[in-house]
C-alpha positions as CSV (number, residue, x, y, z in Angstrom):
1,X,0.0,0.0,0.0
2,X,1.3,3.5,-0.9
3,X,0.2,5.0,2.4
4,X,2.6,3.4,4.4
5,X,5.5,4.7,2.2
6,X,4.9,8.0,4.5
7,X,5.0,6.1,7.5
8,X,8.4,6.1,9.5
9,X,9.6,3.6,12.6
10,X,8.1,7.0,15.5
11,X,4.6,6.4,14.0
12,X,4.0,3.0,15.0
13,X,4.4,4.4,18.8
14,X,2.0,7.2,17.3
15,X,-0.4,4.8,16.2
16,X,-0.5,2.9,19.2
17,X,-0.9,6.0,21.8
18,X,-4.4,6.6,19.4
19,X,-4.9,3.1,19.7
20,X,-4.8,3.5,23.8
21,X,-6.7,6.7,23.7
22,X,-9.8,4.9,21.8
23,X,-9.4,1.8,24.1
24,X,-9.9,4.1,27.3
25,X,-13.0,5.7,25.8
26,X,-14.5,2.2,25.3
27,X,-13.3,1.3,29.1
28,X,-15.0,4.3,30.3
29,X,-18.3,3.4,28.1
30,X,-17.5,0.2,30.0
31,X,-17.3,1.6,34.0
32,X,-14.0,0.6,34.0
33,X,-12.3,3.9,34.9
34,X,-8.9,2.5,36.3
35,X,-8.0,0.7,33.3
36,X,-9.2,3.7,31.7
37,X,-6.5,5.9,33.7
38,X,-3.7,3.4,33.2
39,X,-4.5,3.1,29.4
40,X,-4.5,7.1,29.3
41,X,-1.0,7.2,30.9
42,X,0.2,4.6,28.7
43,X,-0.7,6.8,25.8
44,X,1.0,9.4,27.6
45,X,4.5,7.2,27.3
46,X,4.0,5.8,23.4
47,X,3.7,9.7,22.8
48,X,6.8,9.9,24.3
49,X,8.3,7.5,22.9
50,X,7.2,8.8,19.6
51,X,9.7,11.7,20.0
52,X,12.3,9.9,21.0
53,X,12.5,7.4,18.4
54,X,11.7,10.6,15.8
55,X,14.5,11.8,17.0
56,X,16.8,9.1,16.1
57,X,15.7,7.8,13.5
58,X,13.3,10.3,11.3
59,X,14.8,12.0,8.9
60,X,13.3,15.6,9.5
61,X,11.2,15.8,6.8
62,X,7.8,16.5,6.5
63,X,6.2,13.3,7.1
64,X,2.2,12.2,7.2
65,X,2.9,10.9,10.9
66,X,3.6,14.4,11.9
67,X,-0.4,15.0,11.2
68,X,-1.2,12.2,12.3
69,X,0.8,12.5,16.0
70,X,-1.5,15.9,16.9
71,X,-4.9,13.5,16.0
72,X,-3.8,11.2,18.1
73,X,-3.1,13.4,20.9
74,X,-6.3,14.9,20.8
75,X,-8.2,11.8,20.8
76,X,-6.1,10.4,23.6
77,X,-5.3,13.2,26.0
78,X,-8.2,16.0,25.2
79,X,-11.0,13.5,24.4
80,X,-10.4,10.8,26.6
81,X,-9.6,12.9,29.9
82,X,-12.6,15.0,29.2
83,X,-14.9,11.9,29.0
84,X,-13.7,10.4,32.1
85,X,-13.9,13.6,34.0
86,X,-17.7,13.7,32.9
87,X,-18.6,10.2,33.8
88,X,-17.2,10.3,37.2
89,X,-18.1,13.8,38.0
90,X,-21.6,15.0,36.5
91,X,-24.4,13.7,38.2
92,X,-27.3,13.4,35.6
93,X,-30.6,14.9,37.1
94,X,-34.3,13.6,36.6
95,X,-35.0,16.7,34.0
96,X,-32.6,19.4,32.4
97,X,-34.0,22.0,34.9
98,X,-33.0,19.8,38.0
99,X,-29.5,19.9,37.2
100,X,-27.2,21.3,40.2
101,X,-25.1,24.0,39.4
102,X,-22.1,22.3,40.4
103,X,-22.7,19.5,37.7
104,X,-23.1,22.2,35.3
105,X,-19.8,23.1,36.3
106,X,-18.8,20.4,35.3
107,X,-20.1,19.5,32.0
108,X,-18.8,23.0,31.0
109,X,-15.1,22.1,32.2
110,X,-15.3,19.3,30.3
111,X,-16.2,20.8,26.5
112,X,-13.6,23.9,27.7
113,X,-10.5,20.9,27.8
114,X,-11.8,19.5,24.6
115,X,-12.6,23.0,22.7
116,X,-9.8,24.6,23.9
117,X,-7.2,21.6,23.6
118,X,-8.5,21.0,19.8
119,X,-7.6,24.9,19.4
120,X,-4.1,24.5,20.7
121,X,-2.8,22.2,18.3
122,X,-4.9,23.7,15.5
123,X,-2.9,27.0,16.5
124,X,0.1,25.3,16.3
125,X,-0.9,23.7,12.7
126,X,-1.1,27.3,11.1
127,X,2.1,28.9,13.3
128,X,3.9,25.3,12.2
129,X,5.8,25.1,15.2
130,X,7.6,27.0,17.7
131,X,11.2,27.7,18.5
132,X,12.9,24.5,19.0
133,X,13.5,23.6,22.5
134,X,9.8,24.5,23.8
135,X,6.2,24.9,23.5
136,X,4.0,27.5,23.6
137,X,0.9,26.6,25.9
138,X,0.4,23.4,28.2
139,X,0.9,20.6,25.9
140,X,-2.2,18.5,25.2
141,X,-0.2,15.4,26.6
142,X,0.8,17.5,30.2
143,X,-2.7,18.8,30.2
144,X,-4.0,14.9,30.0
145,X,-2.1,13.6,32.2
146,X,-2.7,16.1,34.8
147,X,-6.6,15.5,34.1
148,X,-6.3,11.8,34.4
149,X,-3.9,11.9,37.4
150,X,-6.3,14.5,39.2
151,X,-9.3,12.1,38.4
152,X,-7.4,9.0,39.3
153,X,-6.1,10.6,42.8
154,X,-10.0,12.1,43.7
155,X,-10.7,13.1,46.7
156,X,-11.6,16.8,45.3
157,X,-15.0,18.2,45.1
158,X,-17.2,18.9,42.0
159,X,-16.0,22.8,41.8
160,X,-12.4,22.6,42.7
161,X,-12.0,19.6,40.2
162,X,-13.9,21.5,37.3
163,X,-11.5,24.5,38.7
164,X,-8.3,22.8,38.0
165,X,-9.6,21.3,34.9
166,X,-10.5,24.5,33.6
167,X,-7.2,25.6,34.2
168,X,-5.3,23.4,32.5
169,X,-7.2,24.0,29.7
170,X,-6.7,27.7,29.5
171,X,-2.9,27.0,29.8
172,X,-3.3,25.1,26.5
173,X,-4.1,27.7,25.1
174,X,-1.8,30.9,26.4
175,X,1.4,31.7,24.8
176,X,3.3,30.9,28.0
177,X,6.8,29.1,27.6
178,X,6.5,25.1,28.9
179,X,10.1,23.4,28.1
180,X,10.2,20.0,26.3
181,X,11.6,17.7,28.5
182,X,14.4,15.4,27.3
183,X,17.1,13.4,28.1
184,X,17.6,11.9,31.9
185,X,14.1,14.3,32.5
186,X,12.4,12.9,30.3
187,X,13.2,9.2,31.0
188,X,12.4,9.8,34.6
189,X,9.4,11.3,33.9
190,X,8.3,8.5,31.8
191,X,9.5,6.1,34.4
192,X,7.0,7.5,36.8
193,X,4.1,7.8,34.2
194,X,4.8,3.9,33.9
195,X,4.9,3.0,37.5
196,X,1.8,5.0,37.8
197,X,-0.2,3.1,35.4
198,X,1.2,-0.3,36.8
199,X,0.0,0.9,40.3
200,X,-3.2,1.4,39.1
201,X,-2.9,-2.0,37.4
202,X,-1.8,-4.3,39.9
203,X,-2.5,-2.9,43.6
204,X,-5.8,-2.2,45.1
205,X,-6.9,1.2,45.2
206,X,-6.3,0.6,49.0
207,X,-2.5,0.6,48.6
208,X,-0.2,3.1,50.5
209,X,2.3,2.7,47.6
210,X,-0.7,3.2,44.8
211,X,-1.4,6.1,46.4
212,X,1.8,7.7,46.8
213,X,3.0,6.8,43.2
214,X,0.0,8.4,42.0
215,X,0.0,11.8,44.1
216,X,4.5,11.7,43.3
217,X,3.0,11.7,39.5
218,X,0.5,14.2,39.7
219,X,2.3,16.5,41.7
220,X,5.2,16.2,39.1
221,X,2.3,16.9,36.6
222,X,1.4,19.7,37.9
223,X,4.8,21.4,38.7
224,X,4.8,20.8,35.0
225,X,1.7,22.7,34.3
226,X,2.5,25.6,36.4
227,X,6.4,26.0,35.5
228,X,5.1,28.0,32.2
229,X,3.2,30.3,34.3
230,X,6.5,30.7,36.5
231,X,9.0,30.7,34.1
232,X,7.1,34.3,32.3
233,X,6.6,35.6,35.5
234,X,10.6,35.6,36.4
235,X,11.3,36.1,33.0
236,X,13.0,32.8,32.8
237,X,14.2,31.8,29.2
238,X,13.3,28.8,27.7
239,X,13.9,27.5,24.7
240,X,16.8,27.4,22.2
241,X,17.1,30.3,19.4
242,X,17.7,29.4,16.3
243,X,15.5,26.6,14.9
244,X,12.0,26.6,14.7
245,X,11.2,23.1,15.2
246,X,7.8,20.8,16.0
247,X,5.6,21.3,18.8
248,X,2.8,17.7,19.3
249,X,4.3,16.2,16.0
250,X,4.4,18.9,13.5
251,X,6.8,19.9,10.6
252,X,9.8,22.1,11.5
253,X,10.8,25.7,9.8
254,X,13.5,28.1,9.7
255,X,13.7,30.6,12.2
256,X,12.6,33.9,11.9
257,X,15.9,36.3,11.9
258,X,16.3,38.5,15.2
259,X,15.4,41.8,14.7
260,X,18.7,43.9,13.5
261,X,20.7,40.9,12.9
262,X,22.2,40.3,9.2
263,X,21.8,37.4,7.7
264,X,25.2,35.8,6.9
265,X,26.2,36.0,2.7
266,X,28.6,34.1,0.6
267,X,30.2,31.1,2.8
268,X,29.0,31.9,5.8
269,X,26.0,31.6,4.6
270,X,26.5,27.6,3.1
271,X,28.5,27.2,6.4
272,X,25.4,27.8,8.6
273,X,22.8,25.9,6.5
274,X,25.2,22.5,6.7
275,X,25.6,22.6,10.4
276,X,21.6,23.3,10.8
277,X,19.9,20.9,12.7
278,X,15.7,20.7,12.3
279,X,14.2,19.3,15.1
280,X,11.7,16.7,14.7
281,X,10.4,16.9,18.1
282,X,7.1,15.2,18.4
């Protein structure tokens, strides 16, 4: 088939984190919210090994997997988050009019994370990316996993959930600076995701050490969430200049020259385009 002549070795890891997103929405049709959470977080570490393997092994060019890594995303940590937030949450009344404002609450934090997450990524579609080395609003997968960790953990009320949910999904969708975390960060972050999910998996709910692997996680998720926030506010840089590479799985571009900088001519000029690097960051 012709179509998989565009794939590359990162997608398969794409494909599967959309395969894990639509198995936790069945789950959730099921009542099976646990396996739900642990499929969620699961999708959480195929995205991230996505990037890593693009990394190694993509070539940098513009590739249908780069499309096809922001879908999944937003099937697996705008969709599915949102869903299991609802279910376990909003309390349907006998009639429309009976419906307690707090479940209202509720049902409208819900279609905010999926509105507002489905405008992040289309904003990064048309911008194509921005400079290499972070991301400009909450990324979709740190806003999921913070949903799914914060409904996984409970022990919050109807309002202050729908609070923090809301939250997270106006962060998707500021301009604040949120780093990309890589290298020994990003395999112990992963490392955590995963002994979340196999918490949830094999120890009862009951478990002191379920418990604490899942609040370590989502407080590391939501240090995460709020280091943009902190990181504009003490005028922290982020980010690499230079390259302008991909935010959720998008095609790079060149950077945009600073301001009153020339642009090098003659050798220079061939000297700097060899020792470019795009960044295929998914």
């Amino acid at each position: 088939m012709s179509i998989l002549r565009l794939l590359r070795l990162a997608d398969a890891f794409t494909i599967a984190n959309a395969a894990l997103g639509f198995l936790a929405i069945t789950y959730i049709s099921d009542g099976k919210y646990v396996l739900a959470e642990a499929l969620i977080l699961l999708a959480v570490v195929a995205d991230g090994l996505d990037g890593i393997v693009a990394r190694r092994f993509g070539g940098g060019k513009e590739k249908m997997g780069d499309y096809l890594d922001i879908m999944a995303d937003y099937l697996s940590f705008c969709v599915a988050p949102a869903i299991l937030f609802y279910q376990l949450y909003f309390d349907i009344a006998a009639t429309p009019l009976s419906t307690r404002p707090e479940d209202v609450l509720v049902g409208i934090s819900a279609g905010a994370f999926v509105t507002l997450g489905l405008l992040r990524l289309a904003r990064h579609v048309a911008k194509a990316g921005p400079l290499a080395g972070r991301f400009q609003g909450l990324p979709t997968t740190g806003a999921g996993l913070f949903a799914t960790l914060l409904v996984a953990a409970g022990g919050l009320g109807d309002v202050v959930a729908s609070l923090l949910i809301m939250g997270a999904a106006w962060l998707m969708v500021t301009e604040l600076p949120y780093p990309k975390v890589r290298g020994a960060s990003a395999y112990a972050s992963g490392a955590l995701v995963v002994a979340a999910a196999a918490a949830m998996l094999l120890l009862p709910g009951s478990s002191p050490i379920q418990r604490t692997t899942l609040f370590a996680a989502l407080a590391g998720a939501g240090l995460y969430a709020v280091s943009g926030w902190a990181f504009a506010v003490m005028r922290i840089p982020v980010g690499l200049e230079g390259t302008q590479g991909a935010d959720d799985g998008a095609p790079a571009r060149p950077a945009t020259p600073i301001q009153g900088s020339r642009e090098p001519t003659g050798a220079h000029a061939r000297d700097r385009e060899d020792s470019q690097e795009v960044d295929p960051d998914a």
